[in-house]
N, C-alpha and C positions, 0 to 999 in steps of 0.2 A: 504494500500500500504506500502511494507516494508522500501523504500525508505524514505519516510517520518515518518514511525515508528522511524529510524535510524536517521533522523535530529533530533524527539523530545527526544528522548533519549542523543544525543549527546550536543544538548542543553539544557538540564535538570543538566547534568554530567558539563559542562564547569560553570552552574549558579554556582554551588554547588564549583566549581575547588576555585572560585577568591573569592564568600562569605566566605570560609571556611578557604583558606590558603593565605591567604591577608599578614599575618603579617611573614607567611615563607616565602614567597617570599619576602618581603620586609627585610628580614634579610640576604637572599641571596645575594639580589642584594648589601648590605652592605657590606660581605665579598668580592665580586666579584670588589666590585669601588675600594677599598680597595687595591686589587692588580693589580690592573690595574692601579690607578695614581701614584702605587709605581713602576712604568715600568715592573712591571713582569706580569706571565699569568693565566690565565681561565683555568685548562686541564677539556675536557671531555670526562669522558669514559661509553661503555655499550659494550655488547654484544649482539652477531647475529641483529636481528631490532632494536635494542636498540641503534647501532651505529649509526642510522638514524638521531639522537637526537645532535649528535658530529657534523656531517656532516651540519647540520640545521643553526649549528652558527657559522660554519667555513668555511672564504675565500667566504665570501659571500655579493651580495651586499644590501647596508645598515648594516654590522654585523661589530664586534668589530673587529679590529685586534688581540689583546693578547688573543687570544683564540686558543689554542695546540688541537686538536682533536685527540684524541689515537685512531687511526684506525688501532686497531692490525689487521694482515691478518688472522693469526690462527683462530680469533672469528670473521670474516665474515663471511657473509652465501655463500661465493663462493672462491672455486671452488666447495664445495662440504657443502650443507648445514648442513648435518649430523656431520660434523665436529667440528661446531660450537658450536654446543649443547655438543658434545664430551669436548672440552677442557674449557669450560666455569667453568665447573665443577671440574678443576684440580687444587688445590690447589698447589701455592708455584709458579705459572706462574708468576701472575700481576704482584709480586712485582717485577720481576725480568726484567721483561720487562720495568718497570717505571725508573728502574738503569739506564736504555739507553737515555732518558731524560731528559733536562733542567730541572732542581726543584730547590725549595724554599720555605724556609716556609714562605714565602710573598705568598705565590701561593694558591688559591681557586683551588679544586677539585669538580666539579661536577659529580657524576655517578647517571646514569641511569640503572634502573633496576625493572620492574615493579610486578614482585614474591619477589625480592630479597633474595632469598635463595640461592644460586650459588656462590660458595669457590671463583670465578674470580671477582664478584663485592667486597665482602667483605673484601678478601684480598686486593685490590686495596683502599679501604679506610682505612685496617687500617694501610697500605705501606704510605697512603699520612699522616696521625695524626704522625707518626715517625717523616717524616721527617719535621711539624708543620702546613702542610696546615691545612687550614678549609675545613669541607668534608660536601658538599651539596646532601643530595640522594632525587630522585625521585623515587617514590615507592609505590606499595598500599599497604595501612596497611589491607587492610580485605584480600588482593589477600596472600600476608605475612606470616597473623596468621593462614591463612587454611592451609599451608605444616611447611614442618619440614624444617630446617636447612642443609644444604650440606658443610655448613665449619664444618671443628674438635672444632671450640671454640663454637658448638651449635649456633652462632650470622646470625641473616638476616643482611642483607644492614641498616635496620631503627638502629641499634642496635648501628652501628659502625658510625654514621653522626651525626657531632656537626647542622646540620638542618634538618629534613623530611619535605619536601613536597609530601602531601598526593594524589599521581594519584586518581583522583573518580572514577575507572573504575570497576566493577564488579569482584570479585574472578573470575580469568579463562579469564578474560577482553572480550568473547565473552558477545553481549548482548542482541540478539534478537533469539527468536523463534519462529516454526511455526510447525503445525500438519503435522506428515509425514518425519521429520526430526527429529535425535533422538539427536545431539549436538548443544550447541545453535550455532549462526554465527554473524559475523561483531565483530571485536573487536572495542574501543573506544579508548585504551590507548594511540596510538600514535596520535591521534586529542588533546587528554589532554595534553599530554607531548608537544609538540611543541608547542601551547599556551604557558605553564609555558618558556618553555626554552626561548622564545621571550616576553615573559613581566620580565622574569629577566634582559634579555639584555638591554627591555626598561629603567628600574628601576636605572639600573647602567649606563647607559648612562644618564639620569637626576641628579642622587647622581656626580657624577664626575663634571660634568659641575657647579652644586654649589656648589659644595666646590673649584671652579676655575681654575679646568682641563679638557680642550676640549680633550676627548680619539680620536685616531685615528680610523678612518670609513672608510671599503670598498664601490670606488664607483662602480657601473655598468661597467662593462669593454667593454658593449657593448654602452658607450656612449663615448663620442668623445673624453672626458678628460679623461677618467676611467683609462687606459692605465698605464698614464702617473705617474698620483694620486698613485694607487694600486705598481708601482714600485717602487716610492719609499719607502714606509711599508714593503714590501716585501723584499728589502736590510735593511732596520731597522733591521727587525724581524729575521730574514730568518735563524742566527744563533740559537735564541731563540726557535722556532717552528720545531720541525721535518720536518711535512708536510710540509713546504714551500720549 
């Protein structure tokens, strides 16, 4: 049954996620406490599903407040998904669109990117090293070293990040075949990435509290305080955060 082919597979790939990059995430979650008990923010970027990843840790409840989700519209997959894949690939965008943002080099940069080959991740990391953040990427290194490069400096995404965290998900991230079918299907990466992206959040929500700063935490808005709670973070931040 493919169903459960796809769990043991999926579970095989998360063993492999937290044995193997235990110590990048815990390095992550270091720059990320970092800037966050110094009142500034998390930004996360990707493109097309990649934005999924942004979305996962922003304005959410249980999730960090200093977290900027760069939801550009150009690199959504809607209106028009073809689009997406169109300008991802346009060198000289990120940085420019990052101009329009809150920054500091107090500031943690996450990007997500799981080929990492694409001028819009890479430029956006090395926009953020400019301006002094520390640049966390998620990435596969096997998915990576099988293409070429689409920035003019030759560099993937691993190339340009003071941390890689290694997606475990297969070149091509589909991971399951079957006779009769000539591409594999199911991809893995976005079950691995949202793990990572939620055990950094863990990481740095414990690093902050011992070093004797309770970060601020959205609560459920559909509980009876949430409301109330989440407004005022929301006038805190609100200048801080685009999205808000």
């Amino acid at each position: 049954m493919k169903y459960l082919e796809y769990r043991r597979v999926i579970t095989e790939q998360l063993e492999r996620q937290f044995d193997e990059e235990g110590a990048a995430i815990e390095k992550a979650a270091e720059y990320c406490a970092a800037s966050v008990s110094s009142g500034r923010l998390i930004h996360v970027f990707g493109c097309g599903h990649s934005q999924m990843f942004a979305m996962e840790v922003f304005y959410r409840a249980g999730g960090l407040v200093p977290v900027n989700a760069l939801l550009i519209p150009h690199l959504a997959l809607f209106p028009r998904a073809k689009l997406s894949t169109l300008q991802e690939r346009v060198e000289g965008f990120s940085g420019g669109y990052l101009e329009l943002e809150d920054t500091d080099e107090r500031d943690t940069m996450i990007i997500i990117s799981i080929s990492g080959r694409n001028a819009g991740v890479v430029d956006m990391a090395l926009e953020a090293k400019k301006i002094g953040m520390k640049v966390v990427a998620l990435t596969s290194k096997d998915f990576s070293k099988s293409t070429s490069s689409r920035h003019s400096s030759g560099m993937h995404l691993m190339d340009a990040a003071d941390v890689v965290i290694d997606v475990k998900c297969v070149s091509g991230d589909a991971a399951l075949e079957m006779e009769g079918v000539e591409p594999k299907f199911c991809g893995t990466s976005t079950v691995l990435g949202m793990a990572v992206m939620e055990s950094i959040i863990a990481q740095t929500v414990e690093n902050c509290v011992k070093a004797g700063y309770v970060p601020p935490i959205y609560v459920s808005s559909n509980l009876d305080r949430g409301d109330a709670i989440n407004a005022e973070y929301i006038s805190r931040y609100g200048k801080l955060i685009s999205c808000l």
